[in-house]
C-alpha positions in Angstrom: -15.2 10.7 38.3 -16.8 9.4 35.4 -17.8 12.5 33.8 -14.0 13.6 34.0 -12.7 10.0 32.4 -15.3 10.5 29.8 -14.5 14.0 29.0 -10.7 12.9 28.4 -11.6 9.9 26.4 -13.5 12.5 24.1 -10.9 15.1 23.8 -8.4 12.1 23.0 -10.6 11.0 20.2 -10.9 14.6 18.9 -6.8 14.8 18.7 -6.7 11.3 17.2 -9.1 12.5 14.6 -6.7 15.4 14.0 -4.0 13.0 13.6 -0.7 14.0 10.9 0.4 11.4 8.4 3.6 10.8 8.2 5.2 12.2 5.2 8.8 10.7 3.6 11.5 12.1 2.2 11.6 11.8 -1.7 15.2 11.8 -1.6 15.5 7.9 0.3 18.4 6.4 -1.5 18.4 2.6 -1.8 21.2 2.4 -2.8 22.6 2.6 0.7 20.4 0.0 2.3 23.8 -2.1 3.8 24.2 1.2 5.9 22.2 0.6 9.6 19.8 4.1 9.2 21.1 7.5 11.6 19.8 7.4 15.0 18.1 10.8 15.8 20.4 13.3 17.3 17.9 15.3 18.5 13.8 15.1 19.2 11.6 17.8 20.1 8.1 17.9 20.5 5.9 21.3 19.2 2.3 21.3 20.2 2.2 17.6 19.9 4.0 17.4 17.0 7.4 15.7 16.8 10.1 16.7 14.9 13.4 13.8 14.1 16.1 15.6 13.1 18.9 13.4 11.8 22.6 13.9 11.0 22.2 13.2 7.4 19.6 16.0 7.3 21.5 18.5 9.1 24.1 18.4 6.4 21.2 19.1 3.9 19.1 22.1 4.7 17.7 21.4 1.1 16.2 18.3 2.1 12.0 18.6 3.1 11.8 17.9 6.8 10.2 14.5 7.6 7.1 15.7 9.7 5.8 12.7 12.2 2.1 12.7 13.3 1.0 13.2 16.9 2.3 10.9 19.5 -0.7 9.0 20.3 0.8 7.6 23.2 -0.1 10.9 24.7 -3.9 10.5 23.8 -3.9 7.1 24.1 -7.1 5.1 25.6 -6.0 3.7 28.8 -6.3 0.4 30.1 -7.6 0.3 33.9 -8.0 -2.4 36.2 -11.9 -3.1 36.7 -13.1 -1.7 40.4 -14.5 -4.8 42.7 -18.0 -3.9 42.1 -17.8 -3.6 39.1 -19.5 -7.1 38.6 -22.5 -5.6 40.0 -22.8 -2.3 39.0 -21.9 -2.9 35.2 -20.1 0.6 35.1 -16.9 -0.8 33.4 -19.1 -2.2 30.5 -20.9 1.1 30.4 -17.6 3.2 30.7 -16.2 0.6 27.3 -19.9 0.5 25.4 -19.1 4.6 25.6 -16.1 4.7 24.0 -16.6 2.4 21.5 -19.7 3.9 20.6 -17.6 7.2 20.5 -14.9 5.4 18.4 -17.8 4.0 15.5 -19.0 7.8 15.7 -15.1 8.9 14.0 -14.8 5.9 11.9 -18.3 7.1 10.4 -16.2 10.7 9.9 -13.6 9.9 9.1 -14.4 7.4 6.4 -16.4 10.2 5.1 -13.3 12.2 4.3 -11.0 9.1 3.0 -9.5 9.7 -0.8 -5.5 9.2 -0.6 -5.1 5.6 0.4 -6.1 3.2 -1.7 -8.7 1.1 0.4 -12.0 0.0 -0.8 -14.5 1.1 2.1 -17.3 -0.1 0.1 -18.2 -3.6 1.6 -20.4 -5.3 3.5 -19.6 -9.1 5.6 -22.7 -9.2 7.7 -22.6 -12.9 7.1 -19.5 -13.7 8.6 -20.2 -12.0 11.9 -21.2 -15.7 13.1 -17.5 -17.0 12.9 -16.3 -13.8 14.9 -16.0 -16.1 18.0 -13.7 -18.5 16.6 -9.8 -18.2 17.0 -8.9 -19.3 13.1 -5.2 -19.6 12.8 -3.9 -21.0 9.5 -0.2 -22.2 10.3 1.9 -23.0 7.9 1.8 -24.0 4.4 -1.8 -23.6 2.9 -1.9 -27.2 1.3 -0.9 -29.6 4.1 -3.4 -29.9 6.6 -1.0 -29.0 10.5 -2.5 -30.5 13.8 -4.1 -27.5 14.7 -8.1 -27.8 13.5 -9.4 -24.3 13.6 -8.7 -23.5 10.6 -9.8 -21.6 6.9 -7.4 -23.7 4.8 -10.2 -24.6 2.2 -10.8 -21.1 1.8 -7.6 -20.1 1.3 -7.2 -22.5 -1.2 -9.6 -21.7 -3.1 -8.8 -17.7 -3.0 -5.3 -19.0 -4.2 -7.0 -21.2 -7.2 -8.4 -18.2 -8.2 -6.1 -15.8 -8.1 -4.0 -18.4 -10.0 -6.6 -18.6 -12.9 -6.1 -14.7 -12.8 -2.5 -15.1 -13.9 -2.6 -18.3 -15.6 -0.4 -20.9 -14.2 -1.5 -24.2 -13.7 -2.8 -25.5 -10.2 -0.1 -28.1 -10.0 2.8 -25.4 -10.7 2.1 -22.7 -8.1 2.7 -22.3 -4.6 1.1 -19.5 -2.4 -0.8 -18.3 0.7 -2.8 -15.5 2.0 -0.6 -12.8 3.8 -1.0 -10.3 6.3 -0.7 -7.5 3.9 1.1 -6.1 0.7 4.2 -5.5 2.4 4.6 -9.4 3.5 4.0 -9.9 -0.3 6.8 -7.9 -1.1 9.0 -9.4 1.6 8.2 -13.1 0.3 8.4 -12.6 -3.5 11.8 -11.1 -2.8 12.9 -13.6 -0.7 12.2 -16.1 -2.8 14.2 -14.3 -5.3 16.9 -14.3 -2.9 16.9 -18.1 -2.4 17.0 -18.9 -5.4 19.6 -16.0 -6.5 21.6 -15.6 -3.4 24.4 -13.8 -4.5 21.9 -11.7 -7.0 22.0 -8.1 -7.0 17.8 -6.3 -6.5 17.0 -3.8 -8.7 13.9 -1.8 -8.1 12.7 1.4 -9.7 13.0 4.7 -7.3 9.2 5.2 -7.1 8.6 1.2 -6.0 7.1 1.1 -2.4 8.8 1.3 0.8 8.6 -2.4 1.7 11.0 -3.3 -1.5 13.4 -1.3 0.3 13.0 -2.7 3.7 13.6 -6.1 2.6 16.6 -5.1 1.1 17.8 -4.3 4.1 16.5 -7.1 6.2 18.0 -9.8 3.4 21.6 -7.6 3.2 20.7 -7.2 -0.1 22.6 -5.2 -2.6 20.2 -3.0 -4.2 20.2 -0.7 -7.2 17.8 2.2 -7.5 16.4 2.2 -11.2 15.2 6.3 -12.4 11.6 6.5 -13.5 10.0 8.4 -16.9 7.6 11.3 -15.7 4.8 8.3 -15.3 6.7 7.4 -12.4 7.4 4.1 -14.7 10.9 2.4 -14.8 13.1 4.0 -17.5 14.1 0.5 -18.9 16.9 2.9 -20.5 18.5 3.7 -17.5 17.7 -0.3 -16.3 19.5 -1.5 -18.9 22.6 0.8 -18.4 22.7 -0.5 -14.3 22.3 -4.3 -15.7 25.5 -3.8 -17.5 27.5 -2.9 -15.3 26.8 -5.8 -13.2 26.3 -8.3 -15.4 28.5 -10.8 -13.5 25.7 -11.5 -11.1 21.6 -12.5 -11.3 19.3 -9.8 -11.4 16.5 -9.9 -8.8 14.0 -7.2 -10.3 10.8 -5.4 -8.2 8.1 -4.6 -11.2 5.6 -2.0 -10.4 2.0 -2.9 -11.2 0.8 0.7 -10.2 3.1 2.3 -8.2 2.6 3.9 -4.1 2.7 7.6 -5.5 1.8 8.0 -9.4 0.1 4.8 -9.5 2.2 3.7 -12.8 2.4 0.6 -14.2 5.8 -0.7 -15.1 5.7 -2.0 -18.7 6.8 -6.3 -17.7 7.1 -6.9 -21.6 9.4 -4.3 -21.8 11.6 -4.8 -18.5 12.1 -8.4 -20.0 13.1 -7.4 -23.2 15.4 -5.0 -21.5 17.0 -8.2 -19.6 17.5 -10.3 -22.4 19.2 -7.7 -24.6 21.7 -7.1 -21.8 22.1 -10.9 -22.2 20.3 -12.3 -19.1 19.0 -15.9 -19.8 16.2 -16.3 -18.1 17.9 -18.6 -15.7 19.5 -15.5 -14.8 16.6 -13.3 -13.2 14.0 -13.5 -10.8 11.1 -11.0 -11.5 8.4 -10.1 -8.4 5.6 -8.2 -9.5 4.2 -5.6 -6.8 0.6 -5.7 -7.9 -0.9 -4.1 -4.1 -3.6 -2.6 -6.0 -3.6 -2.9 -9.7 -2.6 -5.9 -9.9 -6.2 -6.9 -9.6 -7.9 -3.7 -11.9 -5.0 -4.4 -14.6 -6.8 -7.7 -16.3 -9.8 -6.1 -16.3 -8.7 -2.7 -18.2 -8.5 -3.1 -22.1 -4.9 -3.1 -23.6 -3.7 -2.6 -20.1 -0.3 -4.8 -20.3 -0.8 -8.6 -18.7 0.6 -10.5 -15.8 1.0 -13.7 -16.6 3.0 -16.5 -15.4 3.1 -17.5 -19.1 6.1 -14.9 -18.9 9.5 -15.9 -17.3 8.2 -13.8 -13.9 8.5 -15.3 -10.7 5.9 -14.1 -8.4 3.2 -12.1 -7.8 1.9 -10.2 -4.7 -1.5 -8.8 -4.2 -3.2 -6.7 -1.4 -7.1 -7.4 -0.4 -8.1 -4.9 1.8 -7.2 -2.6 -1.3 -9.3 -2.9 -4.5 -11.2 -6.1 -3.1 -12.4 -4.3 0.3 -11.6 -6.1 3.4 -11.9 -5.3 6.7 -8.3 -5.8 8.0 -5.1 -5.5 6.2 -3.9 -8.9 4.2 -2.9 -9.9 1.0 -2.2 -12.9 -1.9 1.3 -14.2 -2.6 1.2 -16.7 -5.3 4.7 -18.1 -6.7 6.1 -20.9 -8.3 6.1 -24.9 -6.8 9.7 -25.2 -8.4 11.0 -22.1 -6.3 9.5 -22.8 -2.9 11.1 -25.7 -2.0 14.2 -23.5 -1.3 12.6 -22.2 1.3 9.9 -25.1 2.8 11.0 -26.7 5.7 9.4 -29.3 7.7 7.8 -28.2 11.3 7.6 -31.6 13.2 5.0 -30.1 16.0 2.7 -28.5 13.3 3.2 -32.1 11.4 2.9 -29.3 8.4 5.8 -27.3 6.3 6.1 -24.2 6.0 7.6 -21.7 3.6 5.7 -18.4 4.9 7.3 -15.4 6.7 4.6 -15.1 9.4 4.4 -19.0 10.3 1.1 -18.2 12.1 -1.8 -16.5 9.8 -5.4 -14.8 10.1 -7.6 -17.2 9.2 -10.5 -15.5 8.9 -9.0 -13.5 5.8 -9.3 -15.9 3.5 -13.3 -16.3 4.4 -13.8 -12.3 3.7 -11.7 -12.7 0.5 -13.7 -15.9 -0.4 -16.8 -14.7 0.4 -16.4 -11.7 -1.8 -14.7 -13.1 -4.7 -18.0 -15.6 -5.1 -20.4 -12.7 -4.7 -18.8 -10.3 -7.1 -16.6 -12.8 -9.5 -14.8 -11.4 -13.2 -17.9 -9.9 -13.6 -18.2 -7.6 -10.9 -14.6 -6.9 -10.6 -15.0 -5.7 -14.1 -17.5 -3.4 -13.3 -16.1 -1.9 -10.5 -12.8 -1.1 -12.1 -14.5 0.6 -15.1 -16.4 2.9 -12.6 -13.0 3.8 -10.7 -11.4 4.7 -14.1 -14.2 6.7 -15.1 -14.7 8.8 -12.0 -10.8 9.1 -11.8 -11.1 10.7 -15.4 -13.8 13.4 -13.6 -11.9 14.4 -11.2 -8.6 15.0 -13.3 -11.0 16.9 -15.6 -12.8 19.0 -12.9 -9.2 19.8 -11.4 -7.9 21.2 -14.8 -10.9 22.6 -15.5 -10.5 25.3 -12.8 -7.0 25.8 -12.8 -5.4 22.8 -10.7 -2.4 21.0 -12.2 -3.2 17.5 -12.4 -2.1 14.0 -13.9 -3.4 10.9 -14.3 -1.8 7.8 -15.8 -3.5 5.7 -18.6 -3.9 2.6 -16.7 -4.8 4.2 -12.9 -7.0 5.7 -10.7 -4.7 7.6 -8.9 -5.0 11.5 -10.1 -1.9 13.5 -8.9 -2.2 16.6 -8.2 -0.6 19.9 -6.6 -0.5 19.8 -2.8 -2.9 21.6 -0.8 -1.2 24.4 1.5 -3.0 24.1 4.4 -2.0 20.9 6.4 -5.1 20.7 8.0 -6.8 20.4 5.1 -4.8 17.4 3.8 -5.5 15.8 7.2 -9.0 16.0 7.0 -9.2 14.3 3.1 -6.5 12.3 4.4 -4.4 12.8 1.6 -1.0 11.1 1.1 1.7 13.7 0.0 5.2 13.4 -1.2 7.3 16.9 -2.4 4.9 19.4 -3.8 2.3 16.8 -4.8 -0.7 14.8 -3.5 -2.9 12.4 -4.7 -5.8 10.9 -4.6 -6.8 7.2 -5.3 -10.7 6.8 -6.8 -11.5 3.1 -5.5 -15.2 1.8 -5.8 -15.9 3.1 -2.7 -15.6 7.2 -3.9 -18.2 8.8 -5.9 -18.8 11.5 -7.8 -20.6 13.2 -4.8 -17.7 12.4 -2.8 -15.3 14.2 -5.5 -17.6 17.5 -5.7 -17.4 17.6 -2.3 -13.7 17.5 -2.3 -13.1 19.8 -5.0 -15.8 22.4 -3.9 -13.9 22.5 -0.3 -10.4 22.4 -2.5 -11.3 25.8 -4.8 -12.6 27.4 -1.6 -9.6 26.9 0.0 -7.6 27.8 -3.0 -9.2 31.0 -3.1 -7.9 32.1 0.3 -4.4 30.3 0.0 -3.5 32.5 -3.3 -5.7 35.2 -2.6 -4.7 38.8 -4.2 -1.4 36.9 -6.1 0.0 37.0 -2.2 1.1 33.8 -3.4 1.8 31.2 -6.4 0.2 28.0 -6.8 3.7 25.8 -6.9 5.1 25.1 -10.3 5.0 20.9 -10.3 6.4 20.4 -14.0 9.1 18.4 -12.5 7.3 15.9 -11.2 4.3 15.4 -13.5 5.4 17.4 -17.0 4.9 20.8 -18.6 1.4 19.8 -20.1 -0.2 18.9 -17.1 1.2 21.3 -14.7 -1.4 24.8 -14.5 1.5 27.1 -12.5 1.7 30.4 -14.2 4.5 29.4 -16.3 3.1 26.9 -18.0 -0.9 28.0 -18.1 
């Protein structure tokens, strides 16, 4: 009997391994946001795969269909109830040392073959493994000390002093915690826009991340979708056309400090400029900043444009499991003292406030986000960031080099490139694709043995895929220009 469990749990690691990522439609209006989304009309499920077919894209047979990954729930882990002599025997806690020796085994893998998101998997907390028996909750606001004594608050603090000397603005000015991840930084900065503007219209470039868009709908928000230049940066042009025509109300602005797919940076001098000439005071807008991964590379890179509350912006959102390197997903939200107080509120049982959108928070965050911010400082940031940008640079190089159309922005390390044909090659890089292209993000963690690796395996493939002109490397002008795209038309 055991033999046969452990053969399943192996064969259900192998087809998580082989997992899908999900891909999105390029075409997601947010405009439409007030709209509740189409329920699926009909769901089918092909070799594991499964396929949502929705109304809106059965009008559209020109639309890319949104491929889902594997429903794990059918390779899913189990949970079983322990035998009675189990107590005695120890099998359970042999059966569980097994499969979680198993799961380290595909984490080693699969970590090995990790370029498209943006995580830093370089790190090392061996330290902190003594506080892993602790449960550390941080409830409620950061600065006022709740009933509840298990907690990092002095760490978290003092990841939100820094972060606050980062983008200058004064202790006693700034309000902020430690989030979850980038997406609850989204979701607060907006929010607080919200408060402040309630009746204020959200505009938000087409290429901004997903989560802007979810709050939008969450908060009922009416949202305008901004075009972007080829960078995938706002066109302030086409910003300053959509601010006219609704001039009668506050803007509510999502700036881009890299953005999901391109990684561009929205130019913030520029945006504000933009606003002012359409004669918003700056009483009359509410900028957020969605800086999930270069919002912490961008002071460190040389004429790269700044962040700064010294500008009329209004918050700033962060992610550190991205460029820092944390173990589990969270994130820094740091805002302005004079705007949170729309949304504080006292919590009598906490004897705290709080002004957060989780309430309860990991606490042990802000120790692996402390504890690396002392051991690698300005310094070391610095470094790191210079060695991304550099190796980013090789890789766009090596891709032109033998033919591949590729792009890479000024201020990232995110090289675009064309999308690979074969699915199961983009699982096992683990690429994230949108259209016809696919990128990869160089964090500290990917080196140049890495890349060779990766573009040795890429050509290989490439070889086969377009072997004997039985087929075209796509043309991808559109979607990163004529001079970086190496299709036959534009060699």
């Amino acid at each position: 009997m055991a033999q046969v469990v452990q053969m399943e749990v192996e064969a259900s690691l192998k087809h998580v391994n082989g997992a899908m990522a999900e891909i999105f439609s390029r075409d997601f209006d947010p405009t439409a946001v007030v709209s509740e989304p189409l329920p699926p009309v009909v769901a089918e499920e092909n070799g594991g795969l499964v396929k949502i077919i929705a109304e809106s894209e059965m009008e559209s047979e020109s639309e890319r269909e949104i491929v889902l990954g594997k429903n794990v729930h059918t390779t899913c882990l189990a949970v079983t109830e322990p035998e009675a002599n189990d107590e005695f025997t120890g099998d359970k806690e042999a059966y569980m040392a097994g499969v979680l020796a198993r799961y380290r085994k595909t984490l080693v893998e699969r970590t090995k073959h990790h370029l498209g998101y943006p995580y830093n998997l370089d790190f090392d907390y061996g330290a902190l493994g003594q506080l892993q028996h602790f449960s550390i909750n941080n409830l409620g606001d950061p600065f006022i000390e709740s009933n509840y004594g298990v907690h990092s608050r002095q760490f978290e603090v003092g990841v939100l002093d820094w972060f606050a000397r980062l983008w200058e603005i004064e202790k006693d000015e700034y309000w902020g915690y430690i989030t979850n991840c980038g997406t609850e930084g989204n979701l607060h900065g907006i929010l607080v826009g919200r408060e402040v503007f309630p009746d204020g219209i959200l505009y938000a470039s087409k290429e901004s991340h997903y989560s802007v868009f979810k709050a939008a709908r969450m908060y009922r928000m009416e949202c305008v979708k901004v075009d972007t230049l080829m960078s995938g940066e706002i066109d302030c042009a086409d910003f300053k056309v959509k601010l006219l025509a609704h001039k009668d109300k506050p803007a509510i602005i999502n700036v881009n400090i890299g953005t999901t797919v391109k990684g561009a940076v929205d130019d913030l001098d520029l945006v504000i400029q933009t606003l002012e000439e359409s004669g918003f005071k700056h009483d009359c807008f509410y900028i957020h900043c969605d800086g999930a991964l270069f919002g912490l590379m961008m002071p460190f890179v040389k004429r790269a444009p700044k962040v700064s509350f010294k500008k009329p912006i209004g918050s700033v959102s962060v992610s550190g499991h991205k460029f820092v390197g944390c173990p589990m997903p969270c994130g820094v939200q740091i805002t302005r003292m004079e705007h949170i107080n729309a949304l504080s509120r006292n919590v009598e049982y906490l004897a705290s406030r709080d002004a957060t959108i989780m309430g309860s928070r990991n606490g042990h965050a802000p120790l692996f986000l402390w504890y690396t911010l002392n051991r690698k400082g300005y310094k070391g940031f610095q470094k790191e960031v210079q060695k991304c940008l550099r190796n980013a640079h090789y890789l766009k190089d090596r891709l032109r080099g033998v033919g591949i159309s590729a792009m890479l922005n000024e201020l990232s390390s995110t090289v675009v490139f064309e999308r690979p044909q074969d699915e199961e090659f983009v699982r096992k890089w683990q690429l994230a694709c949108q259209g016809n292209i696919a990128h990869v993000v160089v964090m500290p963690s990917v080196n140049i043995d890495k890349l060779d690796d990766f573009l040795n395996e890429l050509v290989e493939h490439r070889s086969t895929w377009y072997e004997g002109g039985k087929a075209q490397a796509p043309c991808i002008a559109a979607d990163i220009g004529t001079e970086n795209c190496c299709c036959s038309l534009h060699k």
